[in-house]
N, C-alpha and C positions, 0 to 999 in steps of 0.2 A: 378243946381243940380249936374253936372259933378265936380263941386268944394267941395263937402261933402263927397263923397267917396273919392277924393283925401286927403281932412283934417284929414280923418277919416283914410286913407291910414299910412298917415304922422306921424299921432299920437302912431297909432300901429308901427310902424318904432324908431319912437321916445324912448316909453317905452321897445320896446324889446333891444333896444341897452342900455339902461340906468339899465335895469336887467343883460343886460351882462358886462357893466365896474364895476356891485358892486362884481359879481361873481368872474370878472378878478382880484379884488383886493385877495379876499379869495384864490384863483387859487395863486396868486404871493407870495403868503407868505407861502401857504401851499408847494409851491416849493422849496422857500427860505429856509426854515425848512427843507426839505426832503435831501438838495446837504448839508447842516450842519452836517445834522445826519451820511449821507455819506459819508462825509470827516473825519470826529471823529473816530480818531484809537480807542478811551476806547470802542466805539461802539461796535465795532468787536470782544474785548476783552469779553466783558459784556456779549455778545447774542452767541457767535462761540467762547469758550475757546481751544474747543480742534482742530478745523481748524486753529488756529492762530500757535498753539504750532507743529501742524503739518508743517504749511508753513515754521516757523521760524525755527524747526529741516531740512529740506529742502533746506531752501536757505543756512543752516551754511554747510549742507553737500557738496552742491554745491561751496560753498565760500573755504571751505578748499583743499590746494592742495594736490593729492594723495603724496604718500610714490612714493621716486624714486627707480628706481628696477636700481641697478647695476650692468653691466654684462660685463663681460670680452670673447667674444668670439676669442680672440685672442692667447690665450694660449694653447689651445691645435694646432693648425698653428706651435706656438713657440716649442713646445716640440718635434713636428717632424721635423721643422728644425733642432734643436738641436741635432736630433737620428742621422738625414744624414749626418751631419758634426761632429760627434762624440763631442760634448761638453759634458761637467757635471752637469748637473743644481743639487746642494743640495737644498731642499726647506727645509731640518730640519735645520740647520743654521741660516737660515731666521727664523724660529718658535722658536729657541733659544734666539735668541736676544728678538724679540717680545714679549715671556714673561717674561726676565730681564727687559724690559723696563714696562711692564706692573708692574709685582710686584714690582719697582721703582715707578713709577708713582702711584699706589696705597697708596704705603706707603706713600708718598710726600703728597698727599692728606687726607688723615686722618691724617698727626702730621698737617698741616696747620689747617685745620679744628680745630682740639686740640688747635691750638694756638690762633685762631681767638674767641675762644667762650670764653677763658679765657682773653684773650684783653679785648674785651666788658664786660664782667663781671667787671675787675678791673674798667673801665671807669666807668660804672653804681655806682660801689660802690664809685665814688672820688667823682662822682657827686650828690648822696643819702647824704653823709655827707655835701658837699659846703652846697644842699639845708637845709639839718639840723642845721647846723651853721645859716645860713640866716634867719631860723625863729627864734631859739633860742634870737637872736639878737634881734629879732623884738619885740619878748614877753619881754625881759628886757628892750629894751627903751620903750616901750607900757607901763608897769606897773610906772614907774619913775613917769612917767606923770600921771598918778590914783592918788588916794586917797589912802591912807592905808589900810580903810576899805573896797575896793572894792576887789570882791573875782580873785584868782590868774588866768589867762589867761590858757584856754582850751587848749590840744596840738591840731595840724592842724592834718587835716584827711591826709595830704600830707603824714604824717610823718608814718603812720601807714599803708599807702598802700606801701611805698616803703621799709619798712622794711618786708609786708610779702612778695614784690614781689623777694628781695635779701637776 
């Protein structure tokens, strides 16, 4: 009799494990699926738009290096040297040149600019014609080869976007 409650023991041992490897399976996949969903940047996007746009404003503030602040605290040191041993400092001299050089440098840069836009414009326009040439060419040896009666070749939409683009 000692051996039927043990079988009986056994059996119930048996099926409670045999309910938990079906459950273990459900348990492993419904994990499998959950570290998926959790790894899935679109996730984040989808369910948390405005935490995402938050981090990502964040980390770019973080990522960008501040403004360098430049400071010269050496000059006023310099100028009272300067009082004790009787120098001169002009600093308008210096601010003379500095906006010769500027309104030099100014101008230099607006004629370049002047000249640079009119460069590529001329290039565009050698290069609108070569390409117009090229099809022109295309459509009279194209036609040679038809039929008389077939009707005259369409002009290319090429030809029309670059004449309103110049």
């Amino acid at each position: 009799m000692a051996s039927q409650p043990e079988d009986k023991r056994a059996n119930e041992i048996r099926r409670a494990m045999h309910e938990i490897r079906c459950e273990l399976d459900d348990d492993v996949s419904q994990i499998k699926q959950s570290a998926s969903t959790l790894t899935d940047w679109q996730y984040y996007i989808r369910h948390y738009p405005w935490a995402c746009v938050s981090a990502a404003a964040a980390f770019g503030f973080l990522i960008v290096p501040r403004k360098l602040k430049v400071s010269n605290p050496y000059n006023d040191e310099l100028l009272k040297l300067a009082r004790k041993k009787r120098l001169v400092i002009n600093k308008a001299d210096d601010d003379d040149d500095a906006e010769k050089a500027g309104v030099v440098k100014t101008a230099f840069t607006f004629i370049s600019g002047l000249a640079m836009r009119a460069a590529v414009a001329q290039v565009a326009q050698h290069l609108t014609s070569i390409l117009n040439q090229d099809q022109g060419g295309r459509n009279h040896a194209g036609a040679s080869d038809q039929t008389e009666a077939s009707a005259p070749a369409a002009p290319s939409p090429y030809t029309k976007h670059f004449d309103r683009r110049f």
